[in-house]
TIRO-2110 file (N, C-alpha, C; in Angstrom, 1 decimal):
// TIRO-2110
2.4, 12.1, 4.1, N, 1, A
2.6, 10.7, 3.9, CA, 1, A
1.9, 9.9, 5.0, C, 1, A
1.0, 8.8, 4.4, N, 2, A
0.6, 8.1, 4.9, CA, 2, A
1.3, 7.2, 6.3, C, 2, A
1.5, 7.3, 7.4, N, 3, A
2.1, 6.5, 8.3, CA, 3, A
1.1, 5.6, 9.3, C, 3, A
1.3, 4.3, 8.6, N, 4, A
0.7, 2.7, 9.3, CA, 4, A
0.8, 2.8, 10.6, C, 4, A
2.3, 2.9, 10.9, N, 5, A
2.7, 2.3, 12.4, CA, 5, A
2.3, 3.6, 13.3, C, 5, A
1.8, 4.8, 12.6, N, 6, A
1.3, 5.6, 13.6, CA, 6, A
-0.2, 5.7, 13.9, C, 6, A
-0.7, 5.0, 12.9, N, 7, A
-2.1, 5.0, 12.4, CA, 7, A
-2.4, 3.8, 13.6, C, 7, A
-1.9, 2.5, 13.5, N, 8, A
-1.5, 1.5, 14.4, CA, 8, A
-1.5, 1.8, 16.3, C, 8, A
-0.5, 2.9, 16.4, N, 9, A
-0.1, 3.6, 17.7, CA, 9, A
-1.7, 4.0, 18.0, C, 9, A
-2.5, 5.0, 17.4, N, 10, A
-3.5, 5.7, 17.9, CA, 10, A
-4.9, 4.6, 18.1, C, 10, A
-5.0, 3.0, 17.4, N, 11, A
-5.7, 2.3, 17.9, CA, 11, A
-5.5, 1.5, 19.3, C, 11, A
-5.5, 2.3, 19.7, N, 12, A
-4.9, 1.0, 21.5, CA, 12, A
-5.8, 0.1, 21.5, C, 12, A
-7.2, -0.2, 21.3, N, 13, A
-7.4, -1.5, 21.2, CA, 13, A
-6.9, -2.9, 20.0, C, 13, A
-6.2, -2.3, 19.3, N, 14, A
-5.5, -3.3, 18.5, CA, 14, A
-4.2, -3.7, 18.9, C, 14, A
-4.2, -5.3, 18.7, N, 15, A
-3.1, -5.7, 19.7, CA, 15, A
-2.4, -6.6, 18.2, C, 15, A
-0.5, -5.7, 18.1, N, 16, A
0.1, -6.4, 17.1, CA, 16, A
0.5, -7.9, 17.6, C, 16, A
0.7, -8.4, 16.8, N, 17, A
1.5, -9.9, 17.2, CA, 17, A
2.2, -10.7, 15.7, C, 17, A
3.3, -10.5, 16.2, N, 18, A
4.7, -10.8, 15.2, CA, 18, A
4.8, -12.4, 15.3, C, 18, A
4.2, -13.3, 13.9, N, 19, A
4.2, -15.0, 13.8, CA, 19, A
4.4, -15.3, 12.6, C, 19, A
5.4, -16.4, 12.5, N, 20, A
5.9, -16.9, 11.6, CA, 20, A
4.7, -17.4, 10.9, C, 20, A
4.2, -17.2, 9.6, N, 21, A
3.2, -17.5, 8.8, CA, 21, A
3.6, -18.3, 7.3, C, 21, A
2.7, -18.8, 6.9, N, 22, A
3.0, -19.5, 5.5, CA, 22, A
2.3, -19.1, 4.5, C, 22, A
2.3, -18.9, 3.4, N, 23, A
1.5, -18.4, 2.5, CA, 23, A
1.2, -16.7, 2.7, C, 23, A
1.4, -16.2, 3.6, N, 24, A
0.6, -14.9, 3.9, CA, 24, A
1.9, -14.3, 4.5, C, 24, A
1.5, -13.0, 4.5, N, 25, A
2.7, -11.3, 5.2, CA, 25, A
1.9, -11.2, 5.7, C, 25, A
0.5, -11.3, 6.5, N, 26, A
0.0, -10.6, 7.6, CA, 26, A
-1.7, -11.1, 7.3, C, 26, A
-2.2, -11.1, 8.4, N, 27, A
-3.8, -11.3, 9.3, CA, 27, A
-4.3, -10.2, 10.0, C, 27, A
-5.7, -10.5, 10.1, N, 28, A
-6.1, -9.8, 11.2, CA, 28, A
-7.5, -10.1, 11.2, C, 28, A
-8.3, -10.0, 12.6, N, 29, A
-9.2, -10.7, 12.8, CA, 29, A
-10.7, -9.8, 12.8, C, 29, A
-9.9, -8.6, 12.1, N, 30, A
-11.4, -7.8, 11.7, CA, 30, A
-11.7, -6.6, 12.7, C, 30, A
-11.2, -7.3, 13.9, N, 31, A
-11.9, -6.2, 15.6, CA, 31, A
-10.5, -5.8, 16.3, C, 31, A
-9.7, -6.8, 16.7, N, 32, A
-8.3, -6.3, 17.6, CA, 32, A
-7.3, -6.7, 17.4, C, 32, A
-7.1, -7.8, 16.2, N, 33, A
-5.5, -8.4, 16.4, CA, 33, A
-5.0, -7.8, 14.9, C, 33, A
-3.9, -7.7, 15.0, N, 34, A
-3.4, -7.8, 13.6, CA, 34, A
-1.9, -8.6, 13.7, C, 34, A
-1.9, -9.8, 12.8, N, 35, A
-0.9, -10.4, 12.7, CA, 35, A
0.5, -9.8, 11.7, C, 35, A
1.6, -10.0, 12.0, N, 36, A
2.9, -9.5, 10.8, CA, 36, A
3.9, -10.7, 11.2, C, 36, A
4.2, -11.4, 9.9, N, 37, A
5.2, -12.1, 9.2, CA, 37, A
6.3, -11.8, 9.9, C, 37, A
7.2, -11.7, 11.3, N, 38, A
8.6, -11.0, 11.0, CA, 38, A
9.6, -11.5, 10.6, C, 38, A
9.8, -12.2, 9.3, N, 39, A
10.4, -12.0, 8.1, CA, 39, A
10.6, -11.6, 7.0, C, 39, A
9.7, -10.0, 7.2, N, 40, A
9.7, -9.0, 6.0, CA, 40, A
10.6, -7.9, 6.4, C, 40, A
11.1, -7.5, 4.8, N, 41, A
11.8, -6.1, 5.3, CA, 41, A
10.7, -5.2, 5.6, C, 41, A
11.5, -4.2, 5.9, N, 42, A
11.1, -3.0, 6.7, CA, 42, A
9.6, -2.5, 5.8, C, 42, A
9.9, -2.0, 4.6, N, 43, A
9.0, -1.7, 3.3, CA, 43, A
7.9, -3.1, 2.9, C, 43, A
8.0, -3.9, 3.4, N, 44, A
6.8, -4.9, 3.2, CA, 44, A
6.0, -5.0, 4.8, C, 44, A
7.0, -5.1, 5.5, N, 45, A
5.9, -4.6, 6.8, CA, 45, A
4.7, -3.5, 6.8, C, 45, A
5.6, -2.3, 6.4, N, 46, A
4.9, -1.1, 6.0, CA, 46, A
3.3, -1.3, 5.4, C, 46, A
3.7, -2.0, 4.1, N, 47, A
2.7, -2.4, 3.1, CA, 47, A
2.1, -3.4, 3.8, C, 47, A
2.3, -4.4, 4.7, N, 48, A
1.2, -5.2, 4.7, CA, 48, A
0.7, -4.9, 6.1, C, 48, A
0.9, -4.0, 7.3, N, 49, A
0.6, -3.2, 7.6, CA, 49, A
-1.0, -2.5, 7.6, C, 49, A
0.0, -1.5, 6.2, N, 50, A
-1.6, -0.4, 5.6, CA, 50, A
-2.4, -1.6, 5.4, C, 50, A
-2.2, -2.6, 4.4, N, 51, A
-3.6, -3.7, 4.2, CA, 51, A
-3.6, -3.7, 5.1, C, 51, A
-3.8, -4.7, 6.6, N, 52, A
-4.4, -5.4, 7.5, CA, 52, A
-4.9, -4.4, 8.3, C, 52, A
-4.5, -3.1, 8.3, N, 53, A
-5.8, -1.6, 8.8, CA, 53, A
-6.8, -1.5, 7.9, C, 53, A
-6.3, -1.7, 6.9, N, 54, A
-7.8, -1.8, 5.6, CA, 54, A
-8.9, -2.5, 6.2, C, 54, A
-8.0, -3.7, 6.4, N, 55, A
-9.0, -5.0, 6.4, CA, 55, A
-10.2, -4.7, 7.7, C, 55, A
-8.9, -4.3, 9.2, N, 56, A
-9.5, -4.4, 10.3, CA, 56, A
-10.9, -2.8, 10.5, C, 56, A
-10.2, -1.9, 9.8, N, 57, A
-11.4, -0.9, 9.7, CA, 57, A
-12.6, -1.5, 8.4, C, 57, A
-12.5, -2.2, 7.9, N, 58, A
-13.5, -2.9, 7.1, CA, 58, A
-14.0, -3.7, 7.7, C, 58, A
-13.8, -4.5, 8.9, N, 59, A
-14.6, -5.6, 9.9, CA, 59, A
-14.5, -6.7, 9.3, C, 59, A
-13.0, -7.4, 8.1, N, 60, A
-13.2, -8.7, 7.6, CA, 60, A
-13.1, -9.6, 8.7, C, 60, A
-13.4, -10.4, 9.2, N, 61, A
-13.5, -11.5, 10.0, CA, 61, A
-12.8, -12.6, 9.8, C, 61, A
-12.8, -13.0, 8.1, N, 62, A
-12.6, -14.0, 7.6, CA, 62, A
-11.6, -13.8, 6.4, C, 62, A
-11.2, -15.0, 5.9, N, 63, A
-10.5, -14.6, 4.0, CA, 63, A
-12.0, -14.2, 3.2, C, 63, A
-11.3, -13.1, 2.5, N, 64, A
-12.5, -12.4, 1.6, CA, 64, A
-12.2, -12.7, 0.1, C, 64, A
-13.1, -12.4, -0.3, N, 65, A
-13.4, -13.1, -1.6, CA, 65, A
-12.4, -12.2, -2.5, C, 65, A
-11.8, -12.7, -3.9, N, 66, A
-11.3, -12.3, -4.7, CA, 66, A
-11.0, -10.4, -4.7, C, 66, A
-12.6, -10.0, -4.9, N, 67, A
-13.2, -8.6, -5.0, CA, 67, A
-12.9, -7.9, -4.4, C, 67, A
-13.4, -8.3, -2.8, N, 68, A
-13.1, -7.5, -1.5, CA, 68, A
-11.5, -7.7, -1.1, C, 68, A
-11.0, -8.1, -1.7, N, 69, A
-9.3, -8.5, -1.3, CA, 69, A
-8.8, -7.4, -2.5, C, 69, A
-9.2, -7.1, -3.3, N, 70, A
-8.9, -6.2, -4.3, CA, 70, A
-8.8, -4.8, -4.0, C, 70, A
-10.1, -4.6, -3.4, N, 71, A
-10.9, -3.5, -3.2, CA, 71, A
-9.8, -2.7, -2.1, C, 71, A
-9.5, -3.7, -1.0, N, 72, A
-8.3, -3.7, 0.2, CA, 72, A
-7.4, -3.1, -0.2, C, 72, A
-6.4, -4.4, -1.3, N, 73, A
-5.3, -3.9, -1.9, CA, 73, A
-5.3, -2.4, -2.5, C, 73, A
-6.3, -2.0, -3.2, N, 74, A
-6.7, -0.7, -4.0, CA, 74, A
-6.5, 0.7, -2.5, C, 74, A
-7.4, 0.4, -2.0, N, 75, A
-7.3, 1.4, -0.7, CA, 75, A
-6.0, 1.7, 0.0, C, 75, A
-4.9, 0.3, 0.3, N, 76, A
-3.7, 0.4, 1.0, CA, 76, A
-2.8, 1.0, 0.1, C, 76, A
-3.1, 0.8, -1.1, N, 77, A
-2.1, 1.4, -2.0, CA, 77, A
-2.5, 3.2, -2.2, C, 77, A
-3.6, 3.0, -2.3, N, 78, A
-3.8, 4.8, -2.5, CA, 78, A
-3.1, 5.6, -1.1, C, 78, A
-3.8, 4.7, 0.1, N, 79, A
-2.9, 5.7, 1.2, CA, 79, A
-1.7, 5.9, 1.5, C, 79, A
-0.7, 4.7, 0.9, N, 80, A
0.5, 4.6, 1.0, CA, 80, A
1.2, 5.4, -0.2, C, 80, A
0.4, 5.8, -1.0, N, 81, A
1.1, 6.4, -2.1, CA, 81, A
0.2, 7.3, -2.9, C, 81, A
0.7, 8.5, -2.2, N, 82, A
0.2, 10.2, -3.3, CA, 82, A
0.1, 9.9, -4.4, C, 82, A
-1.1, 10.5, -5.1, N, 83, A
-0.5, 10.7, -6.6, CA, 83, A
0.5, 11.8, -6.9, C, 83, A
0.6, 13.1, -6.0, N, 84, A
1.9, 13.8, -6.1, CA, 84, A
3.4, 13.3, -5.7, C, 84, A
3.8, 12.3, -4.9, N, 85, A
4.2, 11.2, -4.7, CA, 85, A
4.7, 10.5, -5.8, C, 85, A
3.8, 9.9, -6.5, N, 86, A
3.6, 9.3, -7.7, CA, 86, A
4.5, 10.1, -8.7, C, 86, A
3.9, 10.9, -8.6, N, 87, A
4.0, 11.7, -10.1, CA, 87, A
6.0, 12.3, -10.1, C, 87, A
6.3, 12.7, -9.1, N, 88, A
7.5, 13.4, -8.1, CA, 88, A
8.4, 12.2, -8.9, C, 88, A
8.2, 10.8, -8.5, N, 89, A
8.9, 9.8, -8.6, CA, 89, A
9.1, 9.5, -10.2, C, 89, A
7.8, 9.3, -10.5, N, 90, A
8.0, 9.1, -12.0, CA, 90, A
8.7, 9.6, -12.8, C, 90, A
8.7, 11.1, -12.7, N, 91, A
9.5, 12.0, -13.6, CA, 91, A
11.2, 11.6, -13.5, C, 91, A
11.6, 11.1, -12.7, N, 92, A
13.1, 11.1, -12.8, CA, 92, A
13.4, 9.7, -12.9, C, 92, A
12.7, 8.6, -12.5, N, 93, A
13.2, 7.0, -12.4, CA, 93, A
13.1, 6.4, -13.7, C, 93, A
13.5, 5.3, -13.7, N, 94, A
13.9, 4.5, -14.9, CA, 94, A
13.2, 3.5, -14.8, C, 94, A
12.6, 2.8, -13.7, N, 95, A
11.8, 1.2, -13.8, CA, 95, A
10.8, 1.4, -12.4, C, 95, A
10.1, 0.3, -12.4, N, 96, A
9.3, 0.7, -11.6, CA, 96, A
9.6, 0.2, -9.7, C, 96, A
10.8, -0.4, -9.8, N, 97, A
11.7, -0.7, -9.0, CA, 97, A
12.1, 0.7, -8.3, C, 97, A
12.5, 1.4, -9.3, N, 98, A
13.0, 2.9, -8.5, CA, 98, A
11.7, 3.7, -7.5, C, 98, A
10.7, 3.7, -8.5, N, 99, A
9.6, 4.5, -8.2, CA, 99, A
8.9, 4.0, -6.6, C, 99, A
9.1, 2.6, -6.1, N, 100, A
8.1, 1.9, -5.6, CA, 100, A
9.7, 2.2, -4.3, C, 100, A
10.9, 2.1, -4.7, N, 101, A
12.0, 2.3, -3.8, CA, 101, A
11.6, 3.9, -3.3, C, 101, A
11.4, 4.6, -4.1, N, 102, A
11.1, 6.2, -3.7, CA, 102, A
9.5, 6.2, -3.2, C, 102, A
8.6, 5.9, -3.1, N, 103, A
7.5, 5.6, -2.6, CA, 103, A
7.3, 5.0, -1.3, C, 103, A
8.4, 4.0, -1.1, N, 104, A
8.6, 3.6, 0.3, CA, 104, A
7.2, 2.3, 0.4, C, 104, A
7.3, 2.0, -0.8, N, 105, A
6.5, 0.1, -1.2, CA, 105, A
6.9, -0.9, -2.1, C, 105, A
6.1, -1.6, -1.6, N, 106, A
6.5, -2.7, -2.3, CA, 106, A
6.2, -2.6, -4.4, C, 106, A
6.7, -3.4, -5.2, N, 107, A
6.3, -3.5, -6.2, CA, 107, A
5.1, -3.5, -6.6, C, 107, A
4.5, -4.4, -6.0, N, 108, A
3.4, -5.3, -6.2, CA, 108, A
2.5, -4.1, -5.9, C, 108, A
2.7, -3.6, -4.6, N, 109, A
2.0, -2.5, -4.0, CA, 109, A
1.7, -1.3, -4.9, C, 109, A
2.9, -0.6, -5.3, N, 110, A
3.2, 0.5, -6.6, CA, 110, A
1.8, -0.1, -7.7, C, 110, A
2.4, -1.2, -8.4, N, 111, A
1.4, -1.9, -9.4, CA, 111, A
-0.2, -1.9, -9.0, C, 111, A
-0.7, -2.3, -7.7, N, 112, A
-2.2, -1.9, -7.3, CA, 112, A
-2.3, -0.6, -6.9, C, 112, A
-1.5, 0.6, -7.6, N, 113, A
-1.9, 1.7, -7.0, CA, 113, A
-2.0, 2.4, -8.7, C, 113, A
-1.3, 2.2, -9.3, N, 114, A
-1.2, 2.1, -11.0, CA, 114, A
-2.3, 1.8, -11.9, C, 114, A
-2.8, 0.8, -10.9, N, 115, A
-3.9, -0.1, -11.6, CA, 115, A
-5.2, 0.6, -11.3, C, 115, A
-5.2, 1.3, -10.1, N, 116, A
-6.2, 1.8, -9.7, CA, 116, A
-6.6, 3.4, -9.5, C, 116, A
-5.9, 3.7, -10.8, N, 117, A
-5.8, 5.4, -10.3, CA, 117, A
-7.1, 5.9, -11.1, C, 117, A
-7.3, 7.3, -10.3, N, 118, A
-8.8, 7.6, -10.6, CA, 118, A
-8.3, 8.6, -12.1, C, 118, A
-9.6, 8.4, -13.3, N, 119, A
-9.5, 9.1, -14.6, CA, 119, A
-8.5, 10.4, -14.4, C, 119, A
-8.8, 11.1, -13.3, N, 120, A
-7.8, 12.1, -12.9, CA, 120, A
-6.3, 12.3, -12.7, C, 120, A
-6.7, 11.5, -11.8, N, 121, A
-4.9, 11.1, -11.3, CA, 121, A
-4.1, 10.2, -13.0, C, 121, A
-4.8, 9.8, -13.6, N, 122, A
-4.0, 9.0, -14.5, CA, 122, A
-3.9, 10.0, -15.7, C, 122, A
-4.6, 11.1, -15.6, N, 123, A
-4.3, 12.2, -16.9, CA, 123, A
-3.1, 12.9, -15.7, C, 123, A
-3.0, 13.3, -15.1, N, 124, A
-2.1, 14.3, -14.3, CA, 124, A
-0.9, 13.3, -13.9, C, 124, A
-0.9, 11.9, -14.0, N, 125, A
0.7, 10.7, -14.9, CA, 125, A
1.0, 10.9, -15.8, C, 125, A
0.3, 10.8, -16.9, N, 126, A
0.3, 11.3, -18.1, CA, 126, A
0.7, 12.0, -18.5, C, 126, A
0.1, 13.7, -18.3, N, 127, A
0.5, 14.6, -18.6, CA, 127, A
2.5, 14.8, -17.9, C, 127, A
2.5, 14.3, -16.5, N, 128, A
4.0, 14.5, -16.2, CA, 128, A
5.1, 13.7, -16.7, C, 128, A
4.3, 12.3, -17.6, N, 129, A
5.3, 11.6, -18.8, CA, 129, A
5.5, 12.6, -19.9, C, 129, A
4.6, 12.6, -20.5, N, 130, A
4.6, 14.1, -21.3, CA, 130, A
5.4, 14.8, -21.4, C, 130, A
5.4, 15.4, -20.1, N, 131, A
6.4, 16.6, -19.8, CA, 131, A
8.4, 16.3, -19.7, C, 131, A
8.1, 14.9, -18.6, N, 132, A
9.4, 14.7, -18.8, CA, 132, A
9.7, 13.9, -20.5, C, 132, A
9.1, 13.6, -21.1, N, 133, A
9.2, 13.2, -22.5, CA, 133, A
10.2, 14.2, -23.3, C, 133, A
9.1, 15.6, -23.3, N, 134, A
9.0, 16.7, -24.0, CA, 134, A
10.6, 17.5, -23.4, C, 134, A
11.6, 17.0, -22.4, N, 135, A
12.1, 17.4, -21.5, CA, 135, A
12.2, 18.5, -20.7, C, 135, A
10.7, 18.7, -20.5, N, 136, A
10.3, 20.4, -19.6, CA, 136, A
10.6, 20.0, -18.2, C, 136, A
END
């Protein structure tokens, strides 16, 4: 499993800083700061977190365009969530509330990782709907 806050720990030049923000769960200036909201739960920290390491190992500087904000979301979600992970969860949950609760993310997060699964990964979902369908 993907772990932020350790991933976080081993950059010593990145310096966190916890600010009440509007519009946004978290910043970061590309090279050393990363900003976090601390009015998230524990699970959206997490998640906005993985993004704002996305962003700062990407070198955004600035707000990024639609694309590149996607691209982010797409990467934070793959690391924060296996597709064995995925798949583990799927077979036994009922909504996607459960799955994203057993995943240890946010909804939204679950959903950009859904949205973005490789031809592979999305036959090997598939196939374990299938299975639990079939009730093997």
């Amino acid at each position: 499993m993907y772990h932020p806050w350790r991933t976080l720990r081993s950059l010593q030049h990145v310096t966190l800083l916890w600010t009440p923000m509007r519009r946004r769960l978290g910043a970061s200036n590309g090279r050393d700061t990363i900003h976090l909201d601390p009015r998230q739960y524990q699970v959206e920290r997490r998640c906005t977190l993985a993004h704002e390491l996305v962003h700062l190992e990407m070198g955004h500087e600035a707000e990024c365009a639609p694309a590149e904000e996607a691209r982010v979301n797409a990467e934070a979600a793959r690391r924060l969530i296996t597709v064995e992970r995925l798949i583990d969860a799927w077979r036994w949950s009922m909504s996607l509330e459960e799955v994203a609760d057993e995943c240890w993310v946010t909804v939204d997060v679950l959903r950009d990782r859904l949205d973005n699964l490789s031809p592979d990964e999305a036959q090997q979902l598939a196939d374990a709907l299938l299975s639990r369908e079939d009730g093997a």
